[in-house]
C-alpha positions as a Markdown table, in Angstrom:
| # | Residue | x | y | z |
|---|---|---|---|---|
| 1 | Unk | 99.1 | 98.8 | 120.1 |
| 2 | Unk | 98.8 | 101.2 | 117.2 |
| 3 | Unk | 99.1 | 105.3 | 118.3 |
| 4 | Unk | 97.0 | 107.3 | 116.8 |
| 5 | Unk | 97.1 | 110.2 | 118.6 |
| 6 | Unk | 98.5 | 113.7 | 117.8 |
| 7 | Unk | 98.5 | 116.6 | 119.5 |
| 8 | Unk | 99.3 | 119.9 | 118.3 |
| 9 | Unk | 100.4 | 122.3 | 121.1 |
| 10 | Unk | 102.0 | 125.2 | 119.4 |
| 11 | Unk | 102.3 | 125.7 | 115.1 |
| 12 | Unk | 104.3 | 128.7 | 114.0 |
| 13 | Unk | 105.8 | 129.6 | 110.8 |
| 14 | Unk | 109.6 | 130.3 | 111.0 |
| 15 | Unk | 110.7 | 131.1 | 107.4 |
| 16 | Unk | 108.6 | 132.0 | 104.0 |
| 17 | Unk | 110.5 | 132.8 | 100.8 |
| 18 | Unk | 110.9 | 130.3 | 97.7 |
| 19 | Unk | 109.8 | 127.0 | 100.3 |
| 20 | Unk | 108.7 | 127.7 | 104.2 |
| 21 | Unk | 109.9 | 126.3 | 107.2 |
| 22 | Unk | 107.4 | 125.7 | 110.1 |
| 23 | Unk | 108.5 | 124.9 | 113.9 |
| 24 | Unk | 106.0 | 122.6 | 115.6 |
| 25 | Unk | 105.4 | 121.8 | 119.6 |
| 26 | Unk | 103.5 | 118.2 | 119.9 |
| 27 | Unk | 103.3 | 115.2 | 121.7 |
| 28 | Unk | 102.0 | 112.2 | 120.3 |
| 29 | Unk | 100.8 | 109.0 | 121.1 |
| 30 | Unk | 103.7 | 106.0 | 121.8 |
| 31 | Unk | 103.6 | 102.3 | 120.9 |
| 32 | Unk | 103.6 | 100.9 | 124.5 |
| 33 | Unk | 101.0 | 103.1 | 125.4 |
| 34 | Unk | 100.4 | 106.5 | 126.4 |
| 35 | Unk | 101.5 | 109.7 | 125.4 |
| 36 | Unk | 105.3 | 111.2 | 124.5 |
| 37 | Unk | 106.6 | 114.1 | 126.1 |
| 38 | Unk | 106.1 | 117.6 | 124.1 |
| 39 | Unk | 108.9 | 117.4 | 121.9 |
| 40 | Unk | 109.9 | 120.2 | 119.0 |
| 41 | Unk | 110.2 | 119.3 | 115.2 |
| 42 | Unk | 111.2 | 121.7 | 112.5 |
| 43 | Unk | 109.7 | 121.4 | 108.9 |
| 44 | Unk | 110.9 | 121.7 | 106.1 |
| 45 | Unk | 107.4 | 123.0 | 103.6 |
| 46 | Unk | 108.9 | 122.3 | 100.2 |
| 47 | Unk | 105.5 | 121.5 | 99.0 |
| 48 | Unk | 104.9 | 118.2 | 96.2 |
| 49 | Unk | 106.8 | 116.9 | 93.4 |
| 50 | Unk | 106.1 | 114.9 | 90.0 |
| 51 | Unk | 108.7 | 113.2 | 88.3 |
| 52 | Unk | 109.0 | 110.8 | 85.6 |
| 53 | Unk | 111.3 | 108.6 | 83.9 |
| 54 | Unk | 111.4 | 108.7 | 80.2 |
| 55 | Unk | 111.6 | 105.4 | 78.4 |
| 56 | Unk | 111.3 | 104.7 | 74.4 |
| 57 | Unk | 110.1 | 100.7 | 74.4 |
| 58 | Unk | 110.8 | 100.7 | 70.5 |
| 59 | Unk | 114.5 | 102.2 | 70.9 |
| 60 | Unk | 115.0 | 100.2 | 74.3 |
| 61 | Unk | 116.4 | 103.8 | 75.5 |
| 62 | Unk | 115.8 | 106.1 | 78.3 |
| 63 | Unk | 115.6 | 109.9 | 78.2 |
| 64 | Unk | 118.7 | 111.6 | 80.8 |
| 65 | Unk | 119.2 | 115.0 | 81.6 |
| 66 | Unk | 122.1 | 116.9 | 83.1 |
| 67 | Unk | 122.4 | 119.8 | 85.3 |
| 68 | Unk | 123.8 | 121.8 | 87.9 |
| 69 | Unk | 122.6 | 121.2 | 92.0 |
| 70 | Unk | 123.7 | 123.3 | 94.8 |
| 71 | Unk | 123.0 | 120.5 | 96.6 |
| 72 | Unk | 125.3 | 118.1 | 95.5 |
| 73 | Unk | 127.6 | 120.8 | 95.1 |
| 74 | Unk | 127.5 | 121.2 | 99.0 |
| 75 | Unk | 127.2 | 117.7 | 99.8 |
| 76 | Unk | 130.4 | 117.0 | 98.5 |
| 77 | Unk | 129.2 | 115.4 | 95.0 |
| 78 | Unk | 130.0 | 116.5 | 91.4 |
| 79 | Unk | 127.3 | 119.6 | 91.0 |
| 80 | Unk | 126.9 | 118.5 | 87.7 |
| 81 | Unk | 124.3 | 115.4 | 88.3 |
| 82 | Unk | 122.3 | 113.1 | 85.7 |
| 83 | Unk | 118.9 | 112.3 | 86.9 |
| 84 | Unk | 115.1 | 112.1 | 85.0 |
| 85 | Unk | 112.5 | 114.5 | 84.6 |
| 86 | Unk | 110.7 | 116.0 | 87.7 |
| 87 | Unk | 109.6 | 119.3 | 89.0 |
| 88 | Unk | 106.9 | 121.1 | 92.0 |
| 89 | Unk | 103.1 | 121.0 | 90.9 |
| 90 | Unk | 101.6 | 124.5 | 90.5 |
| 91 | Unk | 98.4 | 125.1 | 92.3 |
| 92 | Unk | 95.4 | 124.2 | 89.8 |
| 93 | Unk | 98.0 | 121.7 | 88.3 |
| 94 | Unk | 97.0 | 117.7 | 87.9 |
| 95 | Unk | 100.3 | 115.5 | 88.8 |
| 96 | Unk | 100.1 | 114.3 | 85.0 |
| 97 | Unk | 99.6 | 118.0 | 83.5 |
| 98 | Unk | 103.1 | 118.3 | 85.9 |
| 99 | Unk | 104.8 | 115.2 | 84.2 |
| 100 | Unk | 103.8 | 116.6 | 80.9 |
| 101 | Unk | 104.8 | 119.9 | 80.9 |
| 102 | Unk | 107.9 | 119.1 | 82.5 |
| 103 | Unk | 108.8 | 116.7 | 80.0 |
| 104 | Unk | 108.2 | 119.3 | 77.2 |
| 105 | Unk | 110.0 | 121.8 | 79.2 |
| 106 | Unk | 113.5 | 120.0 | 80.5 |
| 107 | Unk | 113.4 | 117.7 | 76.9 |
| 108 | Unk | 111.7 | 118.5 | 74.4 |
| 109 | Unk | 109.8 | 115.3 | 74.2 |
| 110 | Unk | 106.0 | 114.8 | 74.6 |
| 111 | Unk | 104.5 | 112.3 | 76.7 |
| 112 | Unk | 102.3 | 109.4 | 74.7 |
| 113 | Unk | 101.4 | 107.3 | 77.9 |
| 114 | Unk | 101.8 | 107.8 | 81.7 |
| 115 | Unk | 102.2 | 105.1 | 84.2 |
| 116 | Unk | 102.0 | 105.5 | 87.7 |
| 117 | Unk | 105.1 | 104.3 | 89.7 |
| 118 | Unk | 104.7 | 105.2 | 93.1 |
| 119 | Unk | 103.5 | 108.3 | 95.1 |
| 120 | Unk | 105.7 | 108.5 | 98.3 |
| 121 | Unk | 107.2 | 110.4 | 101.3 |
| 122 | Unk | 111.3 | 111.8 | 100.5 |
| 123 | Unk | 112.1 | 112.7 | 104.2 |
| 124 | Unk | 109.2 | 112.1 | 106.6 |
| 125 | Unk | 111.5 | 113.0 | 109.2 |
| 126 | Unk | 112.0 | 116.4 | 108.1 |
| 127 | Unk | 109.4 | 117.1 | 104.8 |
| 128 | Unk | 106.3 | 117.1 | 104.2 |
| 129 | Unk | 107.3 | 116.4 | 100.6 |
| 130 | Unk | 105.8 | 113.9 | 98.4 |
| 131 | Unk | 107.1 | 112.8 | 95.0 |
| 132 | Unk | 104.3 | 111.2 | 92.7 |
| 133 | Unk | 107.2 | 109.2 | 89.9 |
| 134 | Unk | 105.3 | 108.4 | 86.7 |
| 135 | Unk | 107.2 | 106.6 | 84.1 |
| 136 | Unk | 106.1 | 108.0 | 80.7 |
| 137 | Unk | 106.7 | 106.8 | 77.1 |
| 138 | Unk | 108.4 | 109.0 | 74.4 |
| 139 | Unk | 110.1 | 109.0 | 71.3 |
| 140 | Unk | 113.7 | 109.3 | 72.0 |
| 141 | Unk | 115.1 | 109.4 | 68.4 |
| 142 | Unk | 115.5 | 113.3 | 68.6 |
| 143 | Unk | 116.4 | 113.5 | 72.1 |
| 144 | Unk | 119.5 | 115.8 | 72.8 |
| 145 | Unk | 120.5 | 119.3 | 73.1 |
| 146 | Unk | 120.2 | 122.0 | 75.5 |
| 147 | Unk | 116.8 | 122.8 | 77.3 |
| 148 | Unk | 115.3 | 124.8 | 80.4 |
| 149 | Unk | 113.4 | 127.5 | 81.3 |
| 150 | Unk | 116.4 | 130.9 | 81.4 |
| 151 | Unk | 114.2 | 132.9 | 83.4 |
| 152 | Unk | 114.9 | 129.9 | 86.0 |
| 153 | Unk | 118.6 | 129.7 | 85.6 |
| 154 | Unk | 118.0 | 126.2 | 84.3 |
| 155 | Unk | 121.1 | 124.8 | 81.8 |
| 156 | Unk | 120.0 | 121.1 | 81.2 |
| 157 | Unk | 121.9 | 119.0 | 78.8 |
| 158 | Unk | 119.3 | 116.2 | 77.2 |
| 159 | Unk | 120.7 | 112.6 | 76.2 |
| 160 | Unk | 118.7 | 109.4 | 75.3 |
| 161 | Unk | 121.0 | 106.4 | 76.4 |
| 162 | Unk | 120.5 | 102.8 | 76.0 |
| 163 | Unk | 118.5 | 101.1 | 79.5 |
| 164 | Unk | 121.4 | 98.7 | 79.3 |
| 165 | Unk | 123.6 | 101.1 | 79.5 |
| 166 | Unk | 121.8 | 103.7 | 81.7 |
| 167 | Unk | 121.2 | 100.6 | 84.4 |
| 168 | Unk | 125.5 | 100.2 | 84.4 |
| 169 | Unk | 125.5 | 103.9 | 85.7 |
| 170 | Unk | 123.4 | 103.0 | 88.0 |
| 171 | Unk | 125.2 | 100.3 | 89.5 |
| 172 | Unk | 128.5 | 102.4 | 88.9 |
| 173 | Unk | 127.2 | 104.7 | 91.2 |
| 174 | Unk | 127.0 | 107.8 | 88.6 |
| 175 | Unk | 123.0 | 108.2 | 89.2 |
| 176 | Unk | 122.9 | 109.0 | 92.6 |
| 177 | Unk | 119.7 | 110.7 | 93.5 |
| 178 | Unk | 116.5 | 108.7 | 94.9 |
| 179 | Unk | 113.9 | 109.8 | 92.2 |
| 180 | Unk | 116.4 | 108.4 | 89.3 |
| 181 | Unk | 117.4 | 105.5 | 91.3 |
| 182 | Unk | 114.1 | 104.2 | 91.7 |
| 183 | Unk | 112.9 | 105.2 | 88.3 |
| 184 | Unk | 115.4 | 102.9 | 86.8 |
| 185 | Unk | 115.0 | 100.1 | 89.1 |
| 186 | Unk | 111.6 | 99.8 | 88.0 |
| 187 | Unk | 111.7 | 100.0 | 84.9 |
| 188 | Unk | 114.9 | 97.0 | 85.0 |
| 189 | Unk | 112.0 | 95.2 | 86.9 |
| 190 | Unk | 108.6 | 96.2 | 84.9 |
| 191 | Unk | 110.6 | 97.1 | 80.6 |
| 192 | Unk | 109.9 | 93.4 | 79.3 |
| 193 | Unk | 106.4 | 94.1 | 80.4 |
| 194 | Unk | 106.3 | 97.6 | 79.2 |
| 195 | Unk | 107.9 | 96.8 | 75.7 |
| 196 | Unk | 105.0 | 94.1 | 75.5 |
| 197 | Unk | 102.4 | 96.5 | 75.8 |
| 198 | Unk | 103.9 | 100.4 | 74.5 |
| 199 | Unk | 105.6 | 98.6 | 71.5 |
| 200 | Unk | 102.0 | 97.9 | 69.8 |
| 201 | Unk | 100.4 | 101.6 | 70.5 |
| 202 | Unk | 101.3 | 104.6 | 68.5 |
């Protein structure tokens, strides 16, 4: 049997500032049948991401960046992490306006072509957040340097890196966040077909 039930006996919010937290009451319906007890969930309201891995099919390079995160910091990882483009969409905002502006913003490079990668759930369990990962093609020839928004505290150190290269961090364990993980993992699985087709396009 599939549930499909939900019931929603109490919604509250419990914290607005930068992101919201809302506590929930609700019982829902169980896999053997039936209903669960009313249990209580917290949620984390962080709202819905873009992000994009930057790949140059005539250089065979990717596009890195570099920067500080609290939460690595406090999770007991270097705070200084390298990971790909991303950031929240703005209300009014299209996930590729997101992927381009970002991209401008956090490297300087513009965004020729946008491919859809996957649109999915980070912690179901806790978030409502979504992450729609693009990868996009750029020049990386002139990739480098320092970028960010100040009036956002952002310091980001730009760096286009071989995919050969980039993929033995990986596997070193030195890209260690989900969005950059499985940005690079498909492109290891999709560049010979994405040098096939960006290589002949301007």
């Amino acid at each position: 049997m599939e549930p499909t039930e939900v019931q929603v006996v109490a919604h509250e919010n419990a914290y607005r500032g930068y992101f919201r937290i809302d506590r929930y009451r609700l019982r829902h319906g169980l896999f053997a049948g039936g209903m669960s007890p009313e249990i209580r969930r917290e949620l984390f309201d962080r709202g819905h991401a873009v992000a994009v891995i930057l790949y140059d099919p005539q250089r065979d390079e990717v596009v890195l960046i570099d920067q500080f995160r609290i939460g690595a910091l406090t999770a007991g990882f270097p705070p200084w992490v390298t990971e790909i483009v991303a950031g929240l969409i703005d209300k009014g905002e299209t996930p590729e306006q997101v992927a381009r502006r970002e991209t401008t913003e956090e490297t300087g490079c513009d965004v020729r072509d946008l491919e859809l990668v996957h649109d999915y759930l980070v912690s179901p369990g806790c978030s409502n957040e979504t992450v729609k990962l693009f990868c996009g093609r750029v020049d990386a020839a002139m990739a480098g340097g320092i970028f960010g928004l100040e009036h956002e505290g952002e310091d980001i150190r730009v760096r286009a890196v071989p995919v050969a290269d980039a993929l033995e961090l990986l596997a070193a364990g030195k890209i260690n966040t989900s969005l950059g993980i499985i940005g690079l993992q498909w492109l290891a699985l999709n560049r010979a077909k994405l040098r096939e087709r960006w290589r002949g396009t301007r």
